[in-house]
MISE-488868 format. One line per field, with one value per residue (C-alpha): x, y, z. Coordinates in steps of 0.05 Angstrom, whole numbers, plus 32768, in hexadecimal, padded with zeros to 4 digits. Layout:
BEGIN
X = c(X | ...) .
Y = c(Y | ...) .
Z = c(Z | ...) .
REM end
This chain:
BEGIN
X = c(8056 | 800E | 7FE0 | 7FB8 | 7F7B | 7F7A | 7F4A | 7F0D | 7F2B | 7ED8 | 7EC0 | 7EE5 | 7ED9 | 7E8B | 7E9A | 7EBD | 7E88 | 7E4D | 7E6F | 7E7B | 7E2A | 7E15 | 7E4E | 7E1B | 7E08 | 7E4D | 7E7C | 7E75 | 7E65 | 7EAE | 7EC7 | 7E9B | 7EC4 | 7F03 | 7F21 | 7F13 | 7F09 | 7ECF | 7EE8 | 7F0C | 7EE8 | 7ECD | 7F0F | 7EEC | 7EB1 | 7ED4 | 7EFF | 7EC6 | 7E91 | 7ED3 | 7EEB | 7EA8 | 7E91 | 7ED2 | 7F10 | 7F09 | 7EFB | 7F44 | 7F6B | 7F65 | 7F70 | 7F5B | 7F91 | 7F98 | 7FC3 | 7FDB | 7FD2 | 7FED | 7FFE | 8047 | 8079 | 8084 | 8040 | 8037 | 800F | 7FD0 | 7FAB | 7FC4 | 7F8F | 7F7B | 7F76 | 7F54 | 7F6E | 7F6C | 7FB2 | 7FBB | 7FF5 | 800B | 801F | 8011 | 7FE8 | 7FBF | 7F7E | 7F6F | 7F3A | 7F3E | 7F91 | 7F86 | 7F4B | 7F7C | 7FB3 | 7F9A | 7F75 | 7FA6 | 7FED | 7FFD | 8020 | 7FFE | 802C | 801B | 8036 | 8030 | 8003 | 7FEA | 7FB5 | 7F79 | 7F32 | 7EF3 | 7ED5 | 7E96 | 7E94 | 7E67 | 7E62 | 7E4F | 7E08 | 7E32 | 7E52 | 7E16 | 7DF5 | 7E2F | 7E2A | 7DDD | 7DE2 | 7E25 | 7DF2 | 7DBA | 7DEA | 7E09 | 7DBF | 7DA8 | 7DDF) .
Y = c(8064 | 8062 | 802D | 803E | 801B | 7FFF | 8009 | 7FE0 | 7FC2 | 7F9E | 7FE7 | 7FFD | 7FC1 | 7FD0 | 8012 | 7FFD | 7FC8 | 7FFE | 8031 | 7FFE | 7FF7 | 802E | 804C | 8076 | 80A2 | 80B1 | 80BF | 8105 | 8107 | 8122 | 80D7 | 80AC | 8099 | 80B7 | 8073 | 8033 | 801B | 801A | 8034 | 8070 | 80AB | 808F | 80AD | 80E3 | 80C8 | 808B | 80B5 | 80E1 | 80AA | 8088 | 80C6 | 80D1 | 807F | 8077 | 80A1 | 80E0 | 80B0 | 8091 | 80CC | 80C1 | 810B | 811A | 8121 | 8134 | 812B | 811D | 80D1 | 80B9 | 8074 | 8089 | 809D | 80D9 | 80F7 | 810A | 80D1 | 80D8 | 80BF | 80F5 | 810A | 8128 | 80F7 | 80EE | 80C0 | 80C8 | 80C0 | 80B8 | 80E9 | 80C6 | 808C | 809F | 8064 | 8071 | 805E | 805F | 802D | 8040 | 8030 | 7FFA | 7FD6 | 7FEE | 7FD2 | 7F97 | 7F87 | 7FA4 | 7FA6 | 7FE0 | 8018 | 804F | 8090 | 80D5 | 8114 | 815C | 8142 | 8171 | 8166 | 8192 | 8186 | 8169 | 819B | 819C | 81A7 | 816A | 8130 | 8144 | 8127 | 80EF | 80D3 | 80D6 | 80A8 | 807B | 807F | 806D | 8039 | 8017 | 801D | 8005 | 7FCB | 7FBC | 7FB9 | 7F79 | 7F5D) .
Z = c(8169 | 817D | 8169 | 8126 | 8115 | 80D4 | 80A0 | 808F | 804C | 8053 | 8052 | 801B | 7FE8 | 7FF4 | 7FDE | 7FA2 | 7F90 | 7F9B | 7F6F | 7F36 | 7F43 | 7F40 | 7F12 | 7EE5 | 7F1B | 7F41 | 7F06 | 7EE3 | 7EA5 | 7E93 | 7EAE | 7E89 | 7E55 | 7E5F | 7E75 | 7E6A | 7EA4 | 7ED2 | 7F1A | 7EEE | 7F06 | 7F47 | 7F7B | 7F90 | 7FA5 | 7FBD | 7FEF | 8001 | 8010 | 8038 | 805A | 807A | 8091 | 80B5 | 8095 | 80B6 | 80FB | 80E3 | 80DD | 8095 | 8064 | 8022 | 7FF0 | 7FA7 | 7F7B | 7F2B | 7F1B | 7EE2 | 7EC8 | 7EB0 | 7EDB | 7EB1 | 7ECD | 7E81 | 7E65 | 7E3B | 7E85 | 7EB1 | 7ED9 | 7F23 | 7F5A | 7F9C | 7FCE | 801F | 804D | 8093 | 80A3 | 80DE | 80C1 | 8072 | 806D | 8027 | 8019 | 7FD0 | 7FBA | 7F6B | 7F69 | 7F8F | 7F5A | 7F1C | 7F37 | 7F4D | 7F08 | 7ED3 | 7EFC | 7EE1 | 7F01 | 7F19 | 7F2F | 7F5A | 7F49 | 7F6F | 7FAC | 7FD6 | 8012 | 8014 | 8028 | 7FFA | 7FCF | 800B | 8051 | 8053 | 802B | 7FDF | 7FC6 | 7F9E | 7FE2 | 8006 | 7FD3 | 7FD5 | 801F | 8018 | 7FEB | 8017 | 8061 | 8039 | 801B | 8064 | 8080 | 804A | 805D) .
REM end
């Protein structure tokens, strides 16, 4: 098996921490208070922003997929998720089931994943101000 580089687990709590910042103008309106809790909403543009500092770089993929916090992929939560996979080794990167189950231990279950590319050829105006705000962040510090 050939060497894989690991993800910059750094990278991707900045990312997390920027969202939760800036929350307001990354979630869509539909997301705002669907779930209570504040990284809900914020996989897409997570995975994006991700994908294009050092995912794509990785061998990192986008995948989608039905989340919900039931096994039964039924529950009142059940929603469409964006996370990013490396398919040689199926290492996952998915910074909003990490933070939920870190904070709440609750299960979190996929259902009918499928790989497919982001919605834009380049990164969408919400991951480039994520992206912005994380080189901007990186240079202060």
């Amino acid at each position: 098996m050939r060497y894989m580089e690991k993800p910059s687990r750094s990278l991707i709590r900045q990312l997390v921490h920027l969202a939760l910042k800036h929350r307001q103008e990354l979630v869509q309106p539909r997301y705002q208070k669907e779930f209570p809790h504040p990284v809900w909403g914020l996989c897409y543009v997570l995975a994006e922003a991700y994908y294009h500092l050092e995912g794509k770089r990785l061998g990192f993929k986008p995948k989608v997929c039905l989340l919900s916090l039931d096994n039964s992929g039924e529950s009142l939560w059940s929603t469409n998720h964006w996370y990013l996979e490396r398919p040689d080794d199926f290492e996952c990167i998915d910074p909003v089931v990490e933070h939920l189950t870190k904070m709440h231990r609750f299960g979190i279950y996929y259902f009918k994943i499928r790989g497919c590319g982001f919605l834009t050829k380049k990164p969408s105006k919400r991951a480039r101000d994520l992206m912005y705000w994380y080189k901007q962040h990186a240079v202060l510090d």
